[in-house]
C-alpha positions in Angstrom: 0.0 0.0 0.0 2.1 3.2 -1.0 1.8 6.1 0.4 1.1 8.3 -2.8 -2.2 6.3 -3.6 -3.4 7.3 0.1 -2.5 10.7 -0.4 -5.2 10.9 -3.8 -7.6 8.3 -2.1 -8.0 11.1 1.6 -7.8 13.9 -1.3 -10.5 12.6 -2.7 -12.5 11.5 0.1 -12.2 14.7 2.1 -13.0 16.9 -1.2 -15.3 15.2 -2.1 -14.8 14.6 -6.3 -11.9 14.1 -8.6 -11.6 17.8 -9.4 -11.1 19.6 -6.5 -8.6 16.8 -5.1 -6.6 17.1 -7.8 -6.5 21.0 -7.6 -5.5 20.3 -3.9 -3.1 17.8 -5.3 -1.6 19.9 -7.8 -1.9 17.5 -10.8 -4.4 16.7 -13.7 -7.4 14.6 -13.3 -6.8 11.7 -15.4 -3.9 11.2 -13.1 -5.8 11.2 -9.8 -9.1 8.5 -11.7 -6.4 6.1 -13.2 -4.7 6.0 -9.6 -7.9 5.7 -7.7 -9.0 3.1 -10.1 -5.5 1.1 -10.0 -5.8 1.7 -5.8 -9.2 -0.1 -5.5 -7.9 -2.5 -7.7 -5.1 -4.0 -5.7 -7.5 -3.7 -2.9 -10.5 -5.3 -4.5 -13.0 -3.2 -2.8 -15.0 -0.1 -4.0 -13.7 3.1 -1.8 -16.4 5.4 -3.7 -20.1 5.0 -5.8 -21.4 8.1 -7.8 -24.7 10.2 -6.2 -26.0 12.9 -8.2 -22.1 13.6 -10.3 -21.1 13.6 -6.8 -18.2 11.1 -5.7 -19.5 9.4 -1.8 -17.1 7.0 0.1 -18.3 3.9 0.6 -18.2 2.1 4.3 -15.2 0.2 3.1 -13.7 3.7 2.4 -14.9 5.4 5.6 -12.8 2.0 7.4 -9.6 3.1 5.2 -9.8 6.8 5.6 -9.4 6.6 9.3 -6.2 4.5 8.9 -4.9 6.3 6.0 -4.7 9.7 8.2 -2.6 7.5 10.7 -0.5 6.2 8.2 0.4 9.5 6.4 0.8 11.4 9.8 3.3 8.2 11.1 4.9 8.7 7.5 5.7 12.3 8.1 6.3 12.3 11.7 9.3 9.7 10.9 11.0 11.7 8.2 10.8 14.3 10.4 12.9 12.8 13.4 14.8 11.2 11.2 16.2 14.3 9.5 16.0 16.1 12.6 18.3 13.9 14.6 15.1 12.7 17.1 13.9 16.1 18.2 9.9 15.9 18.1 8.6 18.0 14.5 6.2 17.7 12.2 2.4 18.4 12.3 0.6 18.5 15.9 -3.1 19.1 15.8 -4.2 20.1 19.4 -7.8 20.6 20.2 -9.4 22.0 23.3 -12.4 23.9 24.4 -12.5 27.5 24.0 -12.6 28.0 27.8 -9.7 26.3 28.3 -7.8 27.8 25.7 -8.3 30.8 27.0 -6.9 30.1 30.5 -4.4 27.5 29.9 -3.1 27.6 26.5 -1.4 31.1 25.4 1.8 30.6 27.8 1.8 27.0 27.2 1.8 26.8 23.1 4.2 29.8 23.3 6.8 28.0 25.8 6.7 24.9 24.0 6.9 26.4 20.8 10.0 27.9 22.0 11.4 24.4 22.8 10.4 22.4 20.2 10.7 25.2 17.2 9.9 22.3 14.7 6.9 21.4 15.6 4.1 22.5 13.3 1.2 22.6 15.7 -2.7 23.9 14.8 -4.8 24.8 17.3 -8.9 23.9 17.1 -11.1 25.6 19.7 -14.6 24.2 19.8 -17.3 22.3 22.1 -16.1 19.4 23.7 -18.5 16.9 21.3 -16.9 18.5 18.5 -13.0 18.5 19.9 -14.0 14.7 21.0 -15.9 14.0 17.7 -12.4 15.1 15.5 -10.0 13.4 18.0 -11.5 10.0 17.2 -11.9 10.9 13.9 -8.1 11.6 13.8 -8.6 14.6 12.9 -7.0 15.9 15.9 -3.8 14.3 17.9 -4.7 15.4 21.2 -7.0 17.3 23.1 -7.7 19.3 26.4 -11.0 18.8 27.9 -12.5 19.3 30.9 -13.5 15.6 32.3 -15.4 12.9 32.7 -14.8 11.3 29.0 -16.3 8.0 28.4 -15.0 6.7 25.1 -13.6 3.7 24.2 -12.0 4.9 21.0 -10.0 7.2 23.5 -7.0 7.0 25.6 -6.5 9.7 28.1 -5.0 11.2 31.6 -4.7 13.9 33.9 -3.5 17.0 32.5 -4.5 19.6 35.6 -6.6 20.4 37.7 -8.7 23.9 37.6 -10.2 25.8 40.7 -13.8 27.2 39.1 -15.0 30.5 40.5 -18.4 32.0 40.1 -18.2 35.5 38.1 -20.2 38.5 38.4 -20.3 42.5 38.3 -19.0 44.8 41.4 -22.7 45.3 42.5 -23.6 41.6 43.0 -24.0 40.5 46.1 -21.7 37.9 48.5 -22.4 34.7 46.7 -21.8 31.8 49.7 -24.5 29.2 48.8 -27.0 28.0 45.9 -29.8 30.6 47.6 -27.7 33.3 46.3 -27.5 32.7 42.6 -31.6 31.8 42.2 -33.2 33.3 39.8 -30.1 34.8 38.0 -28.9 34.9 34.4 -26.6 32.4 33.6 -23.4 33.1 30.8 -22.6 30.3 28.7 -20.4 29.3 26.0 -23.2 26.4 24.8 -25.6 23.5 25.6 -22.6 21.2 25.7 -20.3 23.9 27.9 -18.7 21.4 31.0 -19.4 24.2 33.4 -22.3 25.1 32.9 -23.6 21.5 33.1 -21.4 21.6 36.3 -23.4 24.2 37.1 -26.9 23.0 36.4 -26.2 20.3 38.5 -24.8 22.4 41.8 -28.4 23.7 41.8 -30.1 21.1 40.9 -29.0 18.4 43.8 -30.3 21.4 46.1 -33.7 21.5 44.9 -33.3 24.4 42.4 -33.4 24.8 38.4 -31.0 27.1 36.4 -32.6 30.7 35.7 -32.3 32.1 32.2 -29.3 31.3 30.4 -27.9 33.2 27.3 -25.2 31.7 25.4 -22.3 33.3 24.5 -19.8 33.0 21.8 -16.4 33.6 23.9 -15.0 33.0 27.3 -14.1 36.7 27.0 -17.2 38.2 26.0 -19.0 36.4 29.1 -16.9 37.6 31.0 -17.2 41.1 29.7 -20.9 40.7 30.0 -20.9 39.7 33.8 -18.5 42.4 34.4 -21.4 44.8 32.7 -24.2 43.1 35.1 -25.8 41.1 32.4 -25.2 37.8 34.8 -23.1 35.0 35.9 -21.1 32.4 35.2 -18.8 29.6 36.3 -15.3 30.2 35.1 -11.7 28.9 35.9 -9.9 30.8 38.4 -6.6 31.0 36.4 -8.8 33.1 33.4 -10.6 35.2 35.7 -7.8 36.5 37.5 -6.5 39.4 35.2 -10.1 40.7 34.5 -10.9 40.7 38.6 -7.3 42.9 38.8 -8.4 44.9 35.7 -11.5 46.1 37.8 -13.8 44.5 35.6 -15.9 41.5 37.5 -15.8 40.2 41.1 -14.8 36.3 41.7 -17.0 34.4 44.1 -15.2 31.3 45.8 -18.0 28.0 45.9 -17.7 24.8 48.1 -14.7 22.9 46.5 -16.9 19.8 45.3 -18.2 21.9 42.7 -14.9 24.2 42.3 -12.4 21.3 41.4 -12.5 20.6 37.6 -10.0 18.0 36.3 -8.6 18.4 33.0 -7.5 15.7 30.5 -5.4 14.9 28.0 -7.1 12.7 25.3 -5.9 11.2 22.4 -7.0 8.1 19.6 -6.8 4.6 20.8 -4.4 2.6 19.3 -1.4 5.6 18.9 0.6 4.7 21.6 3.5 7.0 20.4 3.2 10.2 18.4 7.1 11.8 19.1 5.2 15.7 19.4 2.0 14.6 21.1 3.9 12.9 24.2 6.6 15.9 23.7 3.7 18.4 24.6 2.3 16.2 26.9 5.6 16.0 28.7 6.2 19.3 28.4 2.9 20.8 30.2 4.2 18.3 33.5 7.3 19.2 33.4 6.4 23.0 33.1 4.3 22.1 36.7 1.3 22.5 35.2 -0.6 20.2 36.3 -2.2 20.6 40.4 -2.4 18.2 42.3 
């Protein structure tokens, strides 16, 4: 199985036609159908069937296309370390939600960066379905989210552990117990947002149901918005910090049951090494990242 007819079969499966994956590949058409044909060939299966002039994998394709990504990433990352003497490079897709991007991730991609200058990493900010969705779609090769993950298509462990604070204007008053937030707007990033399910569930094992909630589309525009009066919301200590010594919100400490978030690390089952993924993984406990 060479690695050239993988490269035109994922072209072709993630463009979704003949053209536009041979526009992405550089090279004529005919090229890219005679080496698709020649590649389901030697396989004896049918990757693709035609709908409407459109070219749709098949399930035997969808099977491949997950393996193909690994196999073209494991191609890479070797040539990489081999021409750079064993120092993690090549490509390291890193996912995490938007929240925790915010708080954790500026220092830490910067630091690292600095270390391991040939590493080509991109970053994907999203909800934590979608982050977990593309990580076992190999999309992504590892991931911050906040836990519990229940996957078996997943490996994962502790990356660190966040203190969560309630957020609010200047004017609100002493939040100490559930009592004090009824009836008040809650900030979110999303349905799916860890901490606002965290949240939901503080009030409800007391009896109470979340207020109104209005969803946000950044960590810093909640925070902006709380700061303005519009709400709350439940945020990591480490993000709220700067914006608390700015002047702009207040921080409201909450029973430590509901204020200890654990982060993890996850990545797909079945990599057990990726040279850049365990380097960043290293990296962020070494860098004493990770609380105890």
């Amino acid at each position: 199985m060479d690695l050239q007819s993988l490269k035109i079969f994922k072209a072709v499966a993630e463009e979704g036609g003949i053209a536009r994956a041979a526009k992405v590949l550089n090279c004529v058409q005919s090229n890219v159908s005679t080496r698709l044909k020649q590649f389901e060939g030697r396989l004896g299966i049918q990757l693709f069937y035609r709908l409407n002039g459109r070219l749709v994998i098949t399930n035997e394709g969808s099977q491949l296309l997950g393996y193909a990504d690994r196999m073209l990433q494991l191609a890479e990352e070797v040539q990489s370390i081999l021409k750079n003497g064993g120092e993690p490079a090549g490509k390291l897709r890193i996912g995490s939600t938007e929240v925790i991007a915010a708080a954790r991730l500026p220092s830490i991609l910067a630091d690292f960066h600095r270390r391991y200058p040939r590493v080509d990493m991109a970053i994907k900010t999203s909800s934590v379905e979608h982050v977990i969705h593309a990580v076992t779609g190999h999309r992504l090769d590892i991931a911050l989210v906040p836990a519990p993950v229940i996957s078996d298509d997943l490996d994962q462990d502790d990356a660190f552990e966040e203190e969560l604070v309630l957020v609010s204007d200047h004017g609100h008053s002493n939040i100490t117990s559930v009592e004090d937030v009824i009836g008040s707007t809650y900030l979110a990033l999303s349905a799916g947002c860890a901490y606002r399910a965290r949240y939901e569930r503080w009030l409800g094992e007391t009896g109470f149901r979340a207020g109104n909630v209005v969803e946000l589309s950044t960590s810093e525009l909640i925070i902006a918005c709380a700061g303005a009066g519009m709400g709350i919301s439940l945020m990591p200590k480490s993000l709220v910090e700067r914006w608390e010594l700015a002047g702009v919100v207040r921080s409201h400490a909450i029973a430590s049951d509901v204020a200890r978030a654990k982060t993890l690390f996850v990545w797909p089952t079945g990599i057990a090494q990726h040279t850049a993924r365990d380097a960043f993984v290293q990296f962020i406990r070494d860098q004493g990242v990770r609380m105890q």
